[in-house]
C-alpha positions as CSV (number, residue, x, y, z in Angstrom):
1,X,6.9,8.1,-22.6
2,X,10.4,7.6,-20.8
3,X,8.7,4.8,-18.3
4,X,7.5,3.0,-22.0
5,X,11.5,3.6,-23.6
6,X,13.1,2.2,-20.5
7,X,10.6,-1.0,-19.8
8,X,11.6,-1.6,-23.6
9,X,15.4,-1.6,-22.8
10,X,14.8,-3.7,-20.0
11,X,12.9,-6.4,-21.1
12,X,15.0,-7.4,-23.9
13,X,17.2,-9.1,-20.5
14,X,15.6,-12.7,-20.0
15,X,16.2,-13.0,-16.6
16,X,14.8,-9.6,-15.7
17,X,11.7,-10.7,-17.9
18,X,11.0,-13.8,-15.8
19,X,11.3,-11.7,-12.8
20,X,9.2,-9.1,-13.9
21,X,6.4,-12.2,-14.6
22,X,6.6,-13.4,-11.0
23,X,6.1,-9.7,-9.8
24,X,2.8,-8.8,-12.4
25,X,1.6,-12.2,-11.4
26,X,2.1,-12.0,-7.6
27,X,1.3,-8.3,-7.4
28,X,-2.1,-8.9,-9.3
29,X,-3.2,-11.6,-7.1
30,X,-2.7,-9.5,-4.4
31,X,-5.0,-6.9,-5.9
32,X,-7.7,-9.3,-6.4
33,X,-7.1,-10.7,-2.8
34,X,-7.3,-7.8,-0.9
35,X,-10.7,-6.5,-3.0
36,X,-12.1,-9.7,-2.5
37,X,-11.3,-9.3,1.2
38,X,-12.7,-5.5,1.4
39,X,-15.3,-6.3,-0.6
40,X,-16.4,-9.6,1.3
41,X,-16.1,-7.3,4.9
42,X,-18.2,-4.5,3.6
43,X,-20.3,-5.8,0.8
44,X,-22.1,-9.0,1.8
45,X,-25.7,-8.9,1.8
46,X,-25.3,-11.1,5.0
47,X,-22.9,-9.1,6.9
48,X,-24.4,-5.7,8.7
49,X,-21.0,-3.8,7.9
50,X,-19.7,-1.4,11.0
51,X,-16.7,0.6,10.9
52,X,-15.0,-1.7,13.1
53,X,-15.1,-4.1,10.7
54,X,-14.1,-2.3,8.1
55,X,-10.7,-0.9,10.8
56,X,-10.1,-4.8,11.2
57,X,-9.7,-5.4,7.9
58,X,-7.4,-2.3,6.8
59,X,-5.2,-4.1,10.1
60,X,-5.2,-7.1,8.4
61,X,-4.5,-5.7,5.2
62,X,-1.5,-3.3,6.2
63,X,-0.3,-3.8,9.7
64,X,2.1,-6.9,8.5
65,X,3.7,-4.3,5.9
66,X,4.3,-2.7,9.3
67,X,5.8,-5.4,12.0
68,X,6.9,-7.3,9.6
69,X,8.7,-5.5,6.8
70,X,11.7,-4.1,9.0
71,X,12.6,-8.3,9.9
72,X,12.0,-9.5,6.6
73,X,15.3,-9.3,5.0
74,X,16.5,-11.1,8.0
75,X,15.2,-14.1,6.9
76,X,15.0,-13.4,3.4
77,X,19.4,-13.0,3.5
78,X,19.0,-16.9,4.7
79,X,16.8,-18.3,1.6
80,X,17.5,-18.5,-1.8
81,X,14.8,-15.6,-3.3
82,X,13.9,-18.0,-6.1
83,X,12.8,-20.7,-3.4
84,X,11.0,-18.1,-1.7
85,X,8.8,-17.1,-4.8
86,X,8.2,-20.5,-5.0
87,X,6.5,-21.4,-1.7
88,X,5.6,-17.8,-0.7
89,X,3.2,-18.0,-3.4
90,X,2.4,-21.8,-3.3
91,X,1.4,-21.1,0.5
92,X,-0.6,-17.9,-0.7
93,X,-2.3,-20.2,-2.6
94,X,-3.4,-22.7,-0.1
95,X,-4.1,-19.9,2.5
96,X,-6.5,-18.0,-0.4
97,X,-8.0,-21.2,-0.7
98,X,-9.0,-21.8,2.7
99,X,-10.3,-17.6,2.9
100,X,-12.5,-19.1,0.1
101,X,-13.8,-22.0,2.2
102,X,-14.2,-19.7,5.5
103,X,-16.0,-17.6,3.8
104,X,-18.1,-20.5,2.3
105,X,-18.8,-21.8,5.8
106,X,-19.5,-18.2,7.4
107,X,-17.5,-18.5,10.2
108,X,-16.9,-16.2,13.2
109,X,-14.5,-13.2,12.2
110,X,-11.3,-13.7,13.6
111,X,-11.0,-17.0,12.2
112,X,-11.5,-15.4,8.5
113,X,-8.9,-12.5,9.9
114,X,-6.0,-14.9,10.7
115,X,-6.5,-16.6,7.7
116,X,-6.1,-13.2,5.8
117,X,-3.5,-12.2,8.2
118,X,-1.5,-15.1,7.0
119,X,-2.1,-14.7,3.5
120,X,-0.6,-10.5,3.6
121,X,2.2,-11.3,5.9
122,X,3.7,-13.8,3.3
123,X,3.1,-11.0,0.8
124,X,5.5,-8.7,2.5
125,X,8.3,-11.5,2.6
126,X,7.8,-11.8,-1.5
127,X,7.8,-8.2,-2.3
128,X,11.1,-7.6,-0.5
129,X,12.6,-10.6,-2.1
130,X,11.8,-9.3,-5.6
131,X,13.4,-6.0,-4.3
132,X,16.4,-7.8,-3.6
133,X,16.6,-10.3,-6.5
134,X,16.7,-7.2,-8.9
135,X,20.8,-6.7,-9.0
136,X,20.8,-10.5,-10.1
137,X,19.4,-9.7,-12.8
138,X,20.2,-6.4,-14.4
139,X,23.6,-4.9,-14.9
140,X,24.9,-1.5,-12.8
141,X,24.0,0.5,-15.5
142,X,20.5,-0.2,-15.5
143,X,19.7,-1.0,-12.4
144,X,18.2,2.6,-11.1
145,X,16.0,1.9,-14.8
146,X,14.9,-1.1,-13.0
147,X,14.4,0.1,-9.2
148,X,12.0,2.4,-11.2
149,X,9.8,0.8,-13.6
150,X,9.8,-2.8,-12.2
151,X,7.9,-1.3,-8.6
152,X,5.9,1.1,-11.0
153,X,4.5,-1.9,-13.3
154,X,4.3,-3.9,-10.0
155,X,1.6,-1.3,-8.6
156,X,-0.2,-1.0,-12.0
157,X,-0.6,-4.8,-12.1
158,X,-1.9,-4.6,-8.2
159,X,-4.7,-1.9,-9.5
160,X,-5.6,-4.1,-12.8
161,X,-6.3,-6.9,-10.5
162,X,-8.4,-5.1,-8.1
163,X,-10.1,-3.8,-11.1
164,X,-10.5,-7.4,-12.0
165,X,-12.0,-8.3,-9.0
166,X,-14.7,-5.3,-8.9
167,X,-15.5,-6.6,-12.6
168,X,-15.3,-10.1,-11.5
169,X,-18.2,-9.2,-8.7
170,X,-20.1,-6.6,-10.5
171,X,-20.5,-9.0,-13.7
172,X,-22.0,-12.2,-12.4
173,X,-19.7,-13.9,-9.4
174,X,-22.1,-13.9,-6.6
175,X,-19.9,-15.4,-3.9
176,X,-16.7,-13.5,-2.9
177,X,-15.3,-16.9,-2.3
178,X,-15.3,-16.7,-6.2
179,X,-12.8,-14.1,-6.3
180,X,-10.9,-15.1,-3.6
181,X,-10.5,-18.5,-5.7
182,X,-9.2,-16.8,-8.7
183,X,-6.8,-14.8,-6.6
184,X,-5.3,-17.9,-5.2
185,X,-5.1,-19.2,-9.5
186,X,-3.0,-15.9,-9.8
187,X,-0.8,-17.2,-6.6
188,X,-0.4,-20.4,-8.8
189,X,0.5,-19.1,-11.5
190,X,3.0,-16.5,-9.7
191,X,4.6,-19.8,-8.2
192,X,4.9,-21.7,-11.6
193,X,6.5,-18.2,-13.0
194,X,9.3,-19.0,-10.6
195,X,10.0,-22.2,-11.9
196,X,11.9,-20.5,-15.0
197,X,13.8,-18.7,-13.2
198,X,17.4,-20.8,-12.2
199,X,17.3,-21.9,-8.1
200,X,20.4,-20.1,-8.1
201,X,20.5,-16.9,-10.3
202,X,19.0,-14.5,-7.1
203,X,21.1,-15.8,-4.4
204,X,21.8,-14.9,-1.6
205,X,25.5,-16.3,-1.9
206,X,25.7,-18.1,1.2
207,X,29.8,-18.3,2.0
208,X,30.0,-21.8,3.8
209,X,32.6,-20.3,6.1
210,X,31.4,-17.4,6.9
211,X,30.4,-16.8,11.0
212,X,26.5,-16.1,10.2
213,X,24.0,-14.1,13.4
214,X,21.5,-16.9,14.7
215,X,18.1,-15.7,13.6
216,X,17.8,-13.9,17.3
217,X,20.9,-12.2,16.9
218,X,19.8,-10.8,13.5
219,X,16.3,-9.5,14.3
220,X,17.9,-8.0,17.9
221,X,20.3,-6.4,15.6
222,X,17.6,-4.6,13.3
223,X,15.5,-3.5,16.3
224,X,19.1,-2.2,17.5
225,X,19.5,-0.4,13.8
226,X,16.0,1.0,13.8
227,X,15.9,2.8,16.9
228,X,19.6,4.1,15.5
229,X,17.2,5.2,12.3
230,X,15.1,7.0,15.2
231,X,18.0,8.8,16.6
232,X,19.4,10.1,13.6
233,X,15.7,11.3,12.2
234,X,15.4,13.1,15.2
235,X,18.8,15.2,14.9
236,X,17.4,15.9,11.0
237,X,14.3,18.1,11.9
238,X,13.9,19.0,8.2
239,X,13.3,15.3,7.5
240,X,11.3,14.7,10.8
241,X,8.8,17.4,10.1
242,X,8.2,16.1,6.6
243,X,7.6,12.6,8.2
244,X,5.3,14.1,10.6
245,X,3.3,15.8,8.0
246,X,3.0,13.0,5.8
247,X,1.8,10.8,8.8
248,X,-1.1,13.1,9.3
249,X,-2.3,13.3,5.6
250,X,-2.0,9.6,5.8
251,X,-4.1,9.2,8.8
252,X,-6.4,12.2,7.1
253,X,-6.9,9.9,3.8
254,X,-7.7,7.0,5.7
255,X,-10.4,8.6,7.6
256,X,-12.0,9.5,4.7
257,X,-11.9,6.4,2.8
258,X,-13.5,4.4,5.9
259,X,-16.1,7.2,5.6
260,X,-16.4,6.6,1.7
261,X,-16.9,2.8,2.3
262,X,-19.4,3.2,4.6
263,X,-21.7,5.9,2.2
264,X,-21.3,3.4,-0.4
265,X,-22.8,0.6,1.2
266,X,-25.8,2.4,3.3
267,X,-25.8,5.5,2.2
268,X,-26.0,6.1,-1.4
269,X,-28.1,3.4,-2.7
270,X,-30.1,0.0,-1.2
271,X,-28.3,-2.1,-3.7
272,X,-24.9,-4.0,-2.9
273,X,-23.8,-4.0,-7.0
274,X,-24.4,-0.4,-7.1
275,X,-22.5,1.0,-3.8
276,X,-19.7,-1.7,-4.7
277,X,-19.7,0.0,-8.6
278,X,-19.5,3.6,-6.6
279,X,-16.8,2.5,-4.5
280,X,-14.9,1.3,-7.3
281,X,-15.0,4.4,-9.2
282,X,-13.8,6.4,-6.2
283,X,-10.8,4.8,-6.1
284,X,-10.0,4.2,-9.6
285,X,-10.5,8.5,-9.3
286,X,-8.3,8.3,-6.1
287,X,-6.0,6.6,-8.3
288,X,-6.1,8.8,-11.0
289,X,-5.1,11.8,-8.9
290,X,-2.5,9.4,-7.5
291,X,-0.8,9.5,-11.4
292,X,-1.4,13.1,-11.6
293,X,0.6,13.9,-9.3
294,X,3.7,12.5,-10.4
295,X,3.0,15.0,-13.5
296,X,2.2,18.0,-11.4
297,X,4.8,17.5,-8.6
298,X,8.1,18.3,-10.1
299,X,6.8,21.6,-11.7
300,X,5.0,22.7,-8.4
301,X,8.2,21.6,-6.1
302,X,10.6,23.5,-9.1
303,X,8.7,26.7,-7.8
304,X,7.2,26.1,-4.2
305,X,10.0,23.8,-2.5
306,X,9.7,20.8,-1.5
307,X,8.1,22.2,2.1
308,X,5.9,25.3,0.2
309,X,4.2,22.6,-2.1
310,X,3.7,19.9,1.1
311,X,1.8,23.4,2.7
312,X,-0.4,24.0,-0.4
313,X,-1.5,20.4,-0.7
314,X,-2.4,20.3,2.7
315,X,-4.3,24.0,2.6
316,X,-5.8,23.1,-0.7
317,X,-7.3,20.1,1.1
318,X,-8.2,22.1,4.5
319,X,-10.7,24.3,1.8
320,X,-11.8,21.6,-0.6
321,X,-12.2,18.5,2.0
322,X,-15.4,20.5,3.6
323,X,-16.8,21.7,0.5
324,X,-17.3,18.4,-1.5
325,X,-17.6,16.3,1.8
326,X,-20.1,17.9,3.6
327,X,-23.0,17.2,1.1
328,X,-22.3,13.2,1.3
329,X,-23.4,13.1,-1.9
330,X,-22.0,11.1,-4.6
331,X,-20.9,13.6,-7.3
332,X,-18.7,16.0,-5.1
333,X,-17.3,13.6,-2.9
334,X,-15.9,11.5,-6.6
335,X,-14.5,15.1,-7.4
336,X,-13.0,14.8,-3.7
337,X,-11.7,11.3,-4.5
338,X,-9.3,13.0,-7.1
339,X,-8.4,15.9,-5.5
340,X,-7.3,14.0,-2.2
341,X,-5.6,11.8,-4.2
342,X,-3.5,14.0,-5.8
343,X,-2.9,15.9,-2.6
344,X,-1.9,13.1,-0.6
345,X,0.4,11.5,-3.3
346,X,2.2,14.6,-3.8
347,X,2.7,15.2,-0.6
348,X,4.3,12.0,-0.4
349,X,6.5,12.4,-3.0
350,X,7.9,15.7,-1.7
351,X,8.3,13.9,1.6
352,X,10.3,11.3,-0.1
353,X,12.6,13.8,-1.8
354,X,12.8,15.6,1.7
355,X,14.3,12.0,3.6
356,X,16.4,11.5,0.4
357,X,18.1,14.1,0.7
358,X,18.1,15.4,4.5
359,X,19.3,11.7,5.8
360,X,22.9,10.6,5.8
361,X,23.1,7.6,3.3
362,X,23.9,5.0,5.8
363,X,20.9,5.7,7.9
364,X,18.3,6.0,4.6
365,X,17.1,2.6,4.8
366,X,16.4,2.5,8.4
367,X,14.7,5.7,8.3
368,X,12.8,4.8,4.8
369,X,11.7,1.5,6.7
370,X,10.6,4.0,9.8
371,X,8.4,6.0,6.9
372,X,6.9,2.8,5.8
373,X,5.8,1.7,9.3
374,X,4.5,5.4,10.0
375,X,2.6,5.5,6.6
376,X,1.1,2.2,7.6
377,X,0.2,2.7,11.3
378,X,-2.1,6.1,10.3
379,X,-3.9,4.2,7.7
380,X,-5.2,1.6,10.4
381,X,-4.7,4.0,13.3
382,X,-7.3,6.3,11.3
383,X,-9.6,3.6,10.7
384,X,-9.9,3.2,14.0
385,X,-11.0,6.6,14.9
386,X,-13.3,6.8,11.9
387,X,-14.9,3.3,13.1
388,X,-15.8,5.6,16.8
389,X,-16.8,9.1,15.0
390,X,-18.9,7.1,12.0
391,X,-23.1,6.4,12.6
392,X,-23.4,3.6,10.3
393,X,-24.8,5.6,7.3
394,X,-21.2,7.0,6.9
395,X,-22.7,10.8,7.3
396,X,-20.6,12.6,10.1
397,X,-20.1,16.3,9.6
398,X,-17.5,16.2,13.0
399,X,-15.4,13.6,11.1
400,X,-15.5,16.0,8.1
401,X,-14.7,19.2,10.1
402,X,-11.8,17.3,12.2
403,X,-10.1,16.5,9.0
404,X,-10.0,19.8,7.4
405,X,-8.6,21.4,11.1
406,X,-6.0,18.5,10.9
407,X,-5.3,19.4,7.2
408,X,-5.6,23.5,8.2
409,X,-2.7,22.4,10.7
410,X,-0.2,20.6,8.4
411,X,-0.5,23.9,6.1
412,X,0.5,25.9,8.8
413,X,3.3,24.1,9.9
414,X,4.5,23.3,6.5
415,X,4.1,27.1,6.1
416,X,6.7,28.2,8.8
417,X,10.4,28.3,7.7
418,X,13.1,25.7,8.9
419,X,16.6,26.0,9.2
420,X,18.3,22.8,7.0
């Protein structure tokens, strides 16, 4: 496999192999965190689970990739990266210790939320940094080898530990405080990666003379460079419908995985182990549909277009989402699981080769940060329509029919033709 050959090539570098720890180590603790936080919010035998809830913790989970992401580098240009994988992951550390203790101590809600609110908005400053650190430490040549495999094994470490977590729960921890705990050992570890790594090698190179923004100056300049992302998406209609598009499909998958949460825990069986062991094999099947598609995509773009195969996902799903969802039954709404996966990640990989190459270089970060807020907002944004539409079994046909119009209406406007 070509992903296998270059990883090969690559870790042969030292430096790019201690970087590549810190990330599998980080990224992996962030799995297990964010199961142990879903699990914890919809799973407790003392907690009556609600949607709400469960839209309060997808905020906490994703909105700081949101708000925070597009300011990050502006602080991240001012630190030395190494230093930041250092105490980014130390502090993780501490703050997954005390979500241990809070959850220990059953306190009210919003006190467990800011303290996992704190713990994902460090996370966003890391991942960025280990972005930025990877020119340091691979040469020209292979750097575009690198911006590919090192995000790629990043995301497979993310799913192994959330996979470690569900096995963690489902084999004998009783407390989600337990998991929490040996996500914040994963932290540790992450931070003692670091150490191997020179306090130097990933800069930034900070030029003593050089006339630096103040902190207020730089994030004023960013809002001042998004809104210019804004403009320029908006004179690029081939790019903006994409966007649109995907935004819906996001906010259509979101919908349904609050409603697959919810039949898990109330619907589909009295025990807590066994709608936790359902819910983890719809997403491991969501996942898997999420790999299939970056099989199936290039063929079915090679022969639809990028726009004919962002339609056909988004019929396919318009016809399929009703069928399997309607029964809320566990077997056809697993099938679903892969199918929607699939069909949202494809989508979203046409849509990424749509911006790529419909936006002007120097506006393709601005815009891509723009995507990543957008991608973001619908999950949560979704949540919180699926938290007023959902009794509390999860069974709600309306939900259901709404997302099949919403999918029925991304087919047809993908359908039409647009002038590049």
């Amino acid at each position: 496999m070509p992903v296998v050959r270059d990883l090969r090539v690559l870790l042969r570098l030292r430096n790019f192999r201690r970087l590549l720890a810190v990330r599998l180590l980080s990224q992996s603790a962030d799995g297990v965190y964010q199961v142990a936080l879903a699990t914890y919010v919809v799973f407790s035998p003392e907690r009556q689970t609600s949607p709400a809830a469960i839209a309060s913790a997808m905020a906490v989970l994703l909105l700081p990739y949101s708000v925070v992401g597009p300011f990050a580098g502006v602080l991240l240009d001012r630190w030395r990266r190494r230093q930041v994988f250092l105490y980014g992951n130390l502090l993780r550390a501490a703050l997954a210790c005390v979500t241990a203790l809070l959850i220990l101590a059953s306190v009210s809600d919003w006190l467990f939320y800011v303290s996992a609110l704190s713990v994902t908005a460090v996370n966003r400053f890391v991942l960025a940094g280990l972005s930025a650190s990877l020119p340091r430490v691979v040469d020209a040549d292979r750097l575009v080898m690198a911006n590919s495999v090192s995000p790629t094994a990043g995301t497979l470490a993310a799913t192994a530990g959330g996979g470690l977590a569900f096995a963690v729960r489902l084999l004998g921890a009783d407390s989600d405080a337990a998991v929490v705990v040996l996500g914040a050992c994963l932290y540790l570890s992450a931070a003692l990666a670091s150490l191997r790594i020179a306090p130097g090698l990933l800069g930034p190179d900070l030029e003593p003379d050089a006339v630096r923004p103040s902190v207020t100056e730089a994030v004023a300049m960013t809002a001042r460079g998004l809104a210019g992302g804004l403009r320029h998406l908006a004179e690029r209609r081939t790019a903006a419908r994409a966007l649109a598009a995907m935004t819906l499909l996001r906010f259509c998958y979101g919908s349904l995985t609050v409603m697959v949460l919810m039949l898990s825990r109330y619907a589909w069986t009295e025990r807590e182990s066994d709608g936790l062991a359902l819910l983890g094999l719809a997403l491991a099947l969501s996942g898997a549909g999420f790999f299939a598609a970056a099989v199936v995509t290039p063929w079915a773009v090679s022969r639809l277009g990028e726009y004919g195969w962002i339609a056909a996902c988004a019929a396919s799903a318009a016809v399929l989402e009703p069928a399997l969802g309607l029964p809320f039954t566990p077997v056809p709404i697993m099938i679903a699981a892969f199918v929607l996966g699939l069909i949202t990640q494809g989508a979203k990989i046409a849509t990424d080769t749509v911006v790529q190459s419909s936006v002007d270089d120097a506006f393709r970060g601005r815009v891509f940060s723009i995507y990543d807020m957008l991608f973001n907002v619908a999950f949560v944004g979704a949540a919180g329509v699926a938290a007023l539409m959902l009794p509390a079994d999860g069974r709600s046909a309306p939900l259901v029919v709404s997302v099949a119009v919403l999918y029925a209406v991304v087919a047809a406007a993908m359908a039409r033709p647009v002038k590049r």
